[in-house]
Each structure stands twice: as C-alpha cells, then as structure tokens.
LUMLUM-130478 format. One record per residue (C-alpha): x, y, z; residue number from 1; chain; residue in three letters. Coordinates in steps of 0.5 Angstrom, whole numbers, always signed. Example, Ala and Ser with C-alpha at 12.3 -4.5 7.8 and 13.67 -1.06 7.14 Angstrom:
REM LUMLUM-130478
+25_-9_+16_1_A_ALA
+27_-2_+14_2_A_SER
This chain:
REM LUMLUM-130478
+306_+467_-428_1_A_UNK
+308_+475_-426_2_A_UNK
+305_+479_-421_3_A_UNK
+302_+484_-425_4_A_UNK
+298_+477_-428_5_A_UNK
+296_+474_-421_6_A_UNK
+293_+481_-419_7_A_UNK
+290_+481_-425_8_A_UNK
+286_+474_-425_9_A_UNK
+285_+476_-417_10_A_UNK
+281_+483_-419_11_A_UNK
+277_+480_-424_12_A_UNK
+275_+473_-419_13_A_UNK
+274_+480_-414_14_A_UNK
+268_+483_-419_15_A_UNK
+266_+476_-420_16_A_UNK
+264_+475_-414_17_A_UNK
+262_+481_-412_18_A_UNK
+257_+481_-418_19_A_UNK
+254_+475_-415_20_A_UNK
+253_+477_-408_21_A_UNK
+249_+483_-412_22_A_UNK
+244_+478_-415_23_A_UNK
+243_+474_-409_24_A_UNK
+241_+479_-405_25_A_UNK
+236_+482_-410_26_A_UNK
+234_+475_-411_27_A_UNK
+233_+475_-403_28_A_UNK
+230_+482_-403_29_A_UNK
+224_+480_-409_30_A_UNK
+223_+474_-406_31_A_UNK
+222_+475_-399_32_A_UNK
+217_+481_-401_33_A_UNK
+212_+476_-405_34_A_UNK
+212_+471_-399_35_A_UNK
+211_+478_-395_36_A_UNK
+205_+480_-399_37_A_UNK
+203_+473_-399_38_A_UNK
+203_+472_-391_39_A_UNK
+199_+478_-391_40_A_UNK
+194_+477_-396_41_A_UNK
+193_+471_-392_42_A_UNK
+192_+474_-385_43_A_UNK
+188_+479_-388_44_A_UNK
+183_+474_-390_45_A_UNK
+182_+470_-384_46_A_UNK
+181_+477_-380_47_A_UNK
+176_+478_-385_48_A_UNK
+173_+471_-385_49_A_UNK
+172_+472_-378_50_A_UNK
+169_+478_-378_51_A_UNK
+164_+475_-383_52_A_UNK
+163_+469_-379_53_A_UNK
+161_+474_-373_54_A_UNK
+158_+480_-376_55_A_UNK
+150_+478_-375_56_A_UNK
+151_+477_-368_57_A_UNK
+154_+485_-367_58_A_UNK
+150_+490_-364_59_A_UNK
+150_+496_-369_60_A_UNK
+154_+500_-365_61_A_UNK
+160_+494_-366_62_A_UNK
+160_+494_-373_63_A_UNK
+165_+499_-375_64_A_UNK
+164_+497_-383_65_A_UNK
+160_+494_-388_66_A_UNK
+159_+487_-389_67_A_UNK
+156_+486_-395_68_A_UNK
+156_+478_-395_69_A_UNK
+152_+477_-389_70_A_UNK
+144_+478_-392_71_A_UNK
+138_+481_-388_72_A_UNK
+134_+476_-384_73_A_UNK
+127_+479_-385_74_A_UNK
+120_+475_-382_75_A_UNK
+115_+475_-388_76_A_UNK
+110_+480_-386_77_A_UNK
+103_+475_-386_78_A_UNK
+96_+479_-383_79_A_UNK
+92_+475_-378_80_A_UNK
+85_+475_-378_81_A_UNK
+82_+479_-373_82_A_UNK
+82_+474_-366_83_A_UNK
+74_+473_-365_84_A_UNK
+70_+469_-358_85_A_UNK
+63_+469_-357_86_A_UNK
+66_+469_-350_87_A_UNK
+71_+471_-345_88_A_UNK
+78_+471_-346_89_A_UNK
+80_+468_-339_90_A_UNK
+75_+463_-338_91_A_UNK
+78_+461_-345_92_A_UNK
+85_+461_-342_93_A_UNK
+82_+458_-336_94_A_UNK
+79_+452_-340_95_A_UNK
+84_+450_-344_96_A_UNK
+89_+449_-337_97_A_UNK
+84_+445_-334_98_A_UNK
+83_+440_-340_99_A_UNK
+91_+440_-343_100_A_UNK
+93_+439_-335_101_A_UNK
+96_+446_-336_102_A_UNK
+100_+446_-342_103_A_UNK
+101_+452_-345_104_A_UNK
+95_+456_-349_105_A_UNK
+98_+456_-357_106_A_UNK
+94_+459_-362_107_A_UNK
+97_+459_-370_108_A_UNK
+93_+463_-375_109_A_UNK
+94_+459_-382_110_A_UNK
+98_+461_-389_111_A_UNK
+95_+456_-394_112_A_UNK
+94_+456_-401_113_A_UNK
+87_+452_-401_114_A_UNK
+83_+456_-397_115_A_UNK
+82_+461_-394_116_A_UNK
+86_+463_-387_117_A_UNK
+84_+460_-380_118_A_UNK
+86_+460_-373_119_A_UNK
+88_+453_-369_120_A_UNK
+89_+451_-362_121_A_UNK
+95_+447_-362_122_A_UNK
+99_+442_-357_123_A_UNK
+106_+445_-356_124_A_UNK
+111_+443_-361_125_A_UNK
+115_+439_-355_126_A_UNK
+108_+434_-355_127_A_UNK
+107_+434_-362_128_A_UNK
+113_+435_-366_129_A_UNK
+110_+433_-374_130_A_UNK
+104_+437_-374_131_A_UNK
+104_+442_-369_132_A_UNK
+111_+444_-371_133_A_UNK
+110_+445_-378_134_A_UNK
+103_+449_-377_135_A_UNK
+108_+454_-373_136_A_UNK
+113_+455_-378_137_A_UNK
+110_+453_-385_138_A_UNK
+103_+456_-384_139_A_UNK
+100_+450_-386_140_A_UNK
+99_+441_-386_141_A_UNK
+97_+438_-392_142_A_UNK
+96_+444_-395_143_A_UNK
+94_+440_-403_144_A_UNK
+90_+436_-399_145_A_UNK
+86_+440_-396_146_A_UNK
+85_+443_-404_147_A_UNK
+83_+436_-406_148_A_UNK
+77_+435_-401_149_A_UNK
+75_+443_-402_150_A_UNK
+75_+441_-409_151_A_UNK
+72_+434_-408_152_A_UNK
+66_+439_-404_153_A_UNK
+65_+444_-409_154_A_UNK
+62_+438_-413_155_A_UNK
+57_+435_-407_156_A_UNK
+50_+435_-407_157_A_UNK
+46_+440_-404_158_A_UNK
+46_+439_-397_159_A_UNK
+51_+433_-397_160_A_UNK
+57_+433_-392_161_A_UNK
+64_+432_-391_162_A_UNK
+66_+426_-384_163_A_UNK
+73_+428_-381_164_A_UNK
+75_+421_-378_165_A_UNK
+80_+423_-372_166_A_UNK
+79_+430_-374_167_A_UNK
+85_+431_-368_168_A_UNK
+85_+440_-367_169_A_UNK
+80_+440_-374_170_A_UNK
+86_+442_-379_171_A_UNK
+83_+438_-384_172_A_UNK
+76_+439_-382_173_A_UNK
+76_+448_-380_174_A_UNK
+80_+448_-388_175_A_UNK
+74_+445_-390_176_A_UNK
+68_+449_-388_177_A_UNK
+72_+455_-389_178_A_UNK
+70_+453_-396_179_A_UNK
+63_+453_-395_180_A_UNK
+62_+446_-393_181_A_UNK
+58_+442_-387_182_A_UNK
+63_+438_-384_183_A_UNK
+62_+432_-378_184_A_UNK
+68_+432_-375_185_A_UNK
+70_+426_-370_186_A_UNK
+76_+426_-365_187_A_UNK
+76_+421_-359_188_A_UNK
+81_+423_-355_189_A_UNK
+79_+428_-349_190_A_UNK
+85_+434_-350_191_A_UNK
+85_+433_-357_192_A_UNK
+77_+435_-358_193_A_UNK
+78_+441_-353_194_A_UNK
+84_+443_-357_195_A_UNK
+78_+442_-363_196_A_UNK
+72_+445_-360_197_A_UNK
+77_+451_-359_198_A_UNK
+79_+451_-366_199_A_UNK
+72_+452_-368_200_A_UNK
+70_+457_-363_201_A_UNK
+77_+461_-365_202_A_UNK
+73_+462_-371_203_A_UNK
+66_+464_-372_204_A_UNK
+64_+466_-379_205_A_UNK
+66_+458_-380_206_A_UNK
+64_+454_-374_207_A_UNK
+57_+454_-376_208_A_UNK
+58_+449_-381_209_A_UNK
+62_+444_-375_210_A_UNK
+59_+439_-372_211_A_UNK
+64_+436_-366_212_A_UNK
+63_+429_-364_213_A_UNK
+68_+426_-358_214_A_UNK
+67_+419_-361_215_A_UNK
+71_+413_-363_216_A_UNK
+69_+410_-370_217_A_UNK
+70_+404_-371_218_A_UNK
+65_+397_-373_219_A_UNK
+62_+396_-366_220_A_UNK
+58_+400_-361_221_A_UNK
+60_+401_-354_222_A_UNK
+67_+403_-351_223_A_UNK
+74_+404_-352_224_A_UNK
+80_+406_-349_225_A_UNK
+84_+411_-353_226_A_UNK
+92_+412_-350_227_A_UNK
+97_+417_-353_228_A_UNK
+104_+419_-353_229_A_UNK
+106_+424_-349_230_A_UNK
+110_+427_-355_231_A_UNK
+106_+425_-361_232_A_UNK
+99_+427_-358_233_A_UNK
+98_+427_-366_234_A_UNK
+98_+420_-365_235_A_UNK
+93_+419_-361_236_A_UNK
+89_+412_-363_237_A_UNK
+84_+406_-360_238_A_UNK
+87_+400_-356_239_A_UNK
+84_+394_-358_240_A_UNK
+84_+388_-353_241_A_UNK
+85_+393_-348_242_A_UNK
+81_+390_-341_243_A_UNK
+78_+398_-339_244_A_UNK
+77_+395_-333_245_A_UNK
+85_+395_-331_246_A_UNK
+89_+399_-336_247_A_UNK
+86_+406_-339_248_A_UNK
+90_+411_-337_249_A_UNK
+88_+417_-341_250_A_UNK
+79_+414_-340_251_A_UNK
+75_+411_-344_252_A_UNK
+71_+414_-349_253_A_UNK
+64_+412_-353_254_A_UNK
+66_+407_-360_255_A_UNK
+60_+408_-366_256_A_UNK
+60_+406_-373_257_A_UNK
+59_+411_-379_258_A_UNK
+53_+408_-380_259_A_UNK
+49_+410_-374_260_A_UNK
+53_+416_-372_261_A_UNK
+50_+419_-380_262_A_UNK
+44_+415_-380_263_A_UNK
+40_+420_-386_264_A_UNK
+45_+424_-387_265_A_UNK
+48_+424_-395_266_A_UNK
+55_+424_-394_267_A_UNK
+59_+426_-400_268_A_UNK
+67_+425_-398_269_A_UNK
+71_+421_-392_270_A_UNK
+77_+423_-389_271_A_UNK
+79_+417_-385_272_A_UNK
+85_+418_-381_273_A_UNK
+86_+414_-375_274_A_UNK
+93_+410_-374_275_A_UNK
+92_+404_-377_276_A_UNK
+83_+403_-375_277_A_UNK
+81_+405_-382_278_A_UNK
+80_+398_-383_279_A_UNK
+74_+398_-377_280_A_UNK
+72_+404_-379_281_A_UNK
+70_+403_-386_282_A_UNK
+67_+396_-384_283_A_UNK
+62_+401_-380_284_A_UNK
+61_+405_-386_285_A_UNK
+58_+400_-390_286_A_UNK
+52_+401_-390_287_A_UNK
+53_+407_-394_288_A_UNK
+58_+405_-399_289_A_UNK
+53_+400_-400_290_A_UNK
+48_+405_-401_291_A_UNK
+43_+408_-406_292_A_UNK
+47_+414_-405_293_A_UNK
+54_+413_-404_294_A_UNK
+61_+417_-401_295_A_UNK
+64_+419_-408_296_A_UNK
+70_+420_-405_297_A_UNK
+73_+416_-399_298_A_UNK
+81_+417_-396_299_A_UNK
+84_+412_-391_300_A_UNK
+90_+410_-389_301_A_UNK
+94_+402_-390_302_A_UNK
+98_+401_-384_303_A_UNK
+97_+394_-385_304_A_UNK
+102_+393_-379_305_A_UNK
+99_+397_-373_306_A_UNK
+92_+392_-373_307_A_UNK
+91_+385_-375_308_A_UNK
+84_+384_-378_309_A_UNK
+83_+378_-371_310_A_UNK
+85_+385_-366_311_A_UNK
+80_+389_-370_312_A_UNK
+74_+383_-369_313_A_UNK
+73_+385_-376_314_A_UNK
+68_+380_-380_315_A_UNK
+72_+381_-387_316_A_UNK
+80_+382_-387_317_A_UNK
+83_+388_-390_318_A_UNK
+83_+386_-397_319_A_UNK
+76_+383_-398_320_A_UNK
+74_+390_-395_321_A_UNK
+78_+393_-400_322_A_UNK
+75_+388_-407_323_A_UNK
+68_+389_-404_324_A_UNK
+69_+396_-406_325_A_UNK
+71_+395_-413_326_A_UNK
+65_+391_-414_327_A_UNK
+61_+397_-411_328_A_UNK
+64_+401_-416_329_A_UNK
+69_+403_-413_330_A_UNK
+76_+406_-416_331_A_UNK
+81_+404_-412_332_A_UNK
+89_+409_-412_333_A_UNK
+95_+409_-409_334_A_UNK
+98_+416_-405_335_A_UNK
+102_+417_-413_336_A_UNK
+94_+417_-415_337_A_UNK
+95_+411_-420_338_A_UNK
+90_+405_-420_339_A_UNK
+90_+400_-416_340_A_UNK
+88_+394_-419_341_A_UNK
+91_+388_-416_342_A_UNK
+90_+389_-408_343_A_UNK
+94_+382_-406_344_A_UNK
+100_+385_-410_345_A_UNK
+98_+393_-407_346_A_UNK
+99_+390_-399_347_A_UNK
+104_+386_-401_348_A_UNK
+109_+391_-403_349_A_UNK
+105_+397_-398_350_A_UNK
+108_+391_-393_351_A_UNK
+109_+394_-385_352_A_UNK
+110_+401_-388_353_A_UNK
+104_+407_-389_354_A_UNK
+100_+410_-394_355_A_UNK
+94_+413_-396_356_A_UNK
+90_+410_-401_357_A_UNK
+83_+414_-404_358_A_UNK
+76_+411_-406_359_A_UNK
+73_+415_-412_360_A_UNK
+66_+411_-414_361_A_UNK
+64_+411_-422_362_A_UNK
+58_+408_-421_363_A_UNK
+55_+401_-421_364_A_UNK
C-alpha cells in the first residue's frame, strides 16, 4: 500500500472518530441537563412540601408568600342565650366546688335541631368522655332522640307528664320542657343531681316545668347504694346486694317505684335509662302500665348481662316483663324501629350486649 493511501485511511479513521466524540459529548450535554432539571424539580417540590407542611404553624410575619393549599380554620359562629340566675353567681360557683368536691365549673350552651337551646353544667370531659365530650364539641347528645320524645309530647293529654328515669345533668329532661312539657326527672346520684339542679336553675324560662327528684327507681321501697366510676360519672348505676353497712362509698340514696313516686299522676311517656335496672324499674311502674290510662310511649334499655333478674329480686324475669306488655296492648320495636314479636328470639340475639327497645301501646 502507498503512503499517500495510508494517509489517506488515516484521515478518514481521524474524522470518524473525531465525529464520534462530537455526539457523545452532545449526548452527555442533553442528557445531563434532563437529569439536571429533574433533581431540581425534585428539590423544588420537597421545599415546598415542607413549607406546606408547616405554613399553619407560622405567625404571619414569617409567611413570606401565599399557601394556597392550607385552608382557613374558622370556628362556627353560635349565639348563646343570654346566662340567667335567680341567685348569685358566686354562691353558684361556691355551691358547685362544694357538691363536685372542686371539679371545675363547666357550662355547655346546646346546638340541637329538636328543640329549642339550653345550658348544661356538665362534669369535665376527663370524668365523662361520652356525653359531656360530645355536648362541648357537637352541641348536643341524642339529638333524634330528643325529637322523638318532643314528638311523642306534642300528642299528650292535657296535664300529662313526661318521667326521665336517670335523668343524669337533665339533656333529655331540659330538651323536653324546652318544648313545652312538664317533666319528672329522677337522678340517684349526689354529684349528678347537683349537676341537675344547676342544669335547670341555668334556665329559667324552662325550669317551671321541672320537677327534680334524688331518688332511685326501681321495684322496692327503702335504700340503695349508687357507685360511679371516676371517669364514666354517666355511668352512674344502683349495686344490687351491696351490704350498705360496709360498702357504699359515694352514700346511699332513698329506692321508690314509679307507681308511688307518680301516684295520680297521668303520664304519657317514659324515658328509662338506667344501666342495665330498667327491668326493676318497669316492674315498679306496673301499676301504670296496667292502668286505665296507660304510658303510650315507654323507652328502656336491655342490658340483659349487667343484672340477673334473681339480683333484681324481681317476681317476673326480663321476658315475662316483656310478653305481659304485649298482652296489655303493647307494641314492642328494636333500636331499628321494627317490631318485636318473638321476645325469646329478640334477647337471645341482644346476648350480653346493649340496645334500646321502645314500647308504643294501641290499645287493649
């Protein structure tokens, strides 16, 4: 081969190579500026993750732009009844640390649908997570409830009454006569029926209409001991076989029956609640359910594992209560509003658990 040929194939090998540097370096160049906007975009977006994870918790001054993804927190605007004593105020500040041993005062002012407003004194939310708790954030507890029993009342002979059996700080029994009905309340507990009584003297315009009794109901006359747990006081509730000589730490209260509590009274609806004794307290109220005039409405709860009916000294167990109500006339519903016919069946599947059960009579 000559040389002029070599040098040739040498240029032409020079130039292939030379070209092929080129487009790597250009590839290089494309590529790595991709993958340059991509990392940035990345860091750009945690840095602004973080500032939206944080920009609630910046004072104004700090928040150098907008962040539109984090909404306002505004607190709905409720207008409050106008707070009303017959007395005065510290007296009822100094009443209340006496009866609640120095638990803090706590007035809730309620938002319900069913009835007009009222004020509740209320135990803390750390001595009664359920009720108290939902009162102070919702405004309310058992709301369609309340409007059942409003409802029920609207129909009620003149002069009749509603009973509120563990009336507890009067939710059901204030919802009530803020309708426009007279209502017996009953609440064993000591530090729940001061809680009661202040419930009603917070509200004057309804308290006319209260009747307030510290008694336990049940299906004897004489003495019970009520206990309480330090965090449910809700959950208040009688101690069968308790010796009250020995064992009766928060004291012993006065046990009546409907029937004698309400002698001549016409009561139109019941409202029992009262942690597995409704049984008891039915049994005392047969005189009126038996009546001429009977309750036409009647709600009770089944806890059929809280109390035996032998712990209750009952003559009749749960279910003969139960069927001697649908031989009076009585229509018997479950807490879906359908109707019980089988009681046997009904308690059977309600098992250790809980559930309210409503009593509507059609007559004999």
């Amino acid at each position: 081969m000559t040389l002029r040929r070599k040098c040739y194939r040498w240029c032409l090998q020079f130039e292939a190579m030379k070209d092929r540097e080129i487009r790597i370096a250009l590839y290089s160049t494309f590529f790595g500026a991709i993958l340059g906007v991509i990392i940035s975009y990345s860091l750009l977006n945690h840095h602004n993750q973080r500032e939206t994870k944080h920009c609630i918790s910046r004072k104004p001054e700090e928040t150098k732009r907008t962040c539109p993804v984090c909404p306002k927190i505004t607190c709905p605007s409720v207008s409050a009844g106008k707070l009303q004593l017959s007395g005065d105020i510290m007296d009822f500040i100094d009443n209340h640390m006496d009866a609640q041993r120095h638990s803090p005062l706590l007035l809730a002012w309620t938002r319900l649908t069913s009835s007009p407003n009222y004020y509740l004194s209320l135990p803390p939310p750390e001595k009664d997570s359920t009720i108290s708790h939902a009162i102070i954030t919702k405004g309310s507890w058992n709301d369609d409830v309340i409007a059942t029993f409003c409802h029920w009342m609207n129909a009620a002979r003149q002069d009749s009454y509603f009973v509120d059996v563990g009336a507890y700080v009067g939710t059901v029994t204030l919802g009530v006569a803020a309708c426009g009905h007279s209502v017996l309340a009953f609440e064993p507990h000591s530090a729940n029926f001061k809680l009661l009584e202040e419930s009603v003297a917070l509200n004057p315009s309804y308290a006319s209409n209260i009747w307030t009794y510290q008694k336990a109901l049940g299906n004897t006359t004489g003495t019970t001991c009520v206990s309480a747990s330090s965090s449910e006081q809700g959950n208040a509730r009688i101690v069968p076989g308790t010796s009250l000589d020995y064992h009766c730490p928060q004291g012993t209260v006065a046990m009546t029956t409907l029937d004698a509590a309400a002698k001549d009274l016409d009561i139109w609806a019941i409202n029992i609640d009262v942690q597995g004794f409704d049984p008891a307290v039915l049994a005392g109220s047969w005189k009126h359910i038996s009546g001429k005039f009977p309750p036409k409405f009647l709600r009770f709860k089944i806890e059929t594992g809280m109390y035996n009916w032998q712990a209750l000294n009952l003559e009749k167990n749960l279910n003969e209560i139960l069927t001697g109500m649908q031989n009076l006339g009585y229509s018997l519903r479950d807490e879906d509003n359908d109707i019980v016919v089988n009681i046997d069946r009904f308690l059977g599947n309600v098992g250790h658990f809980a559930t309210y059960m409503t009593a509507v009579f059609h007559g004999r």
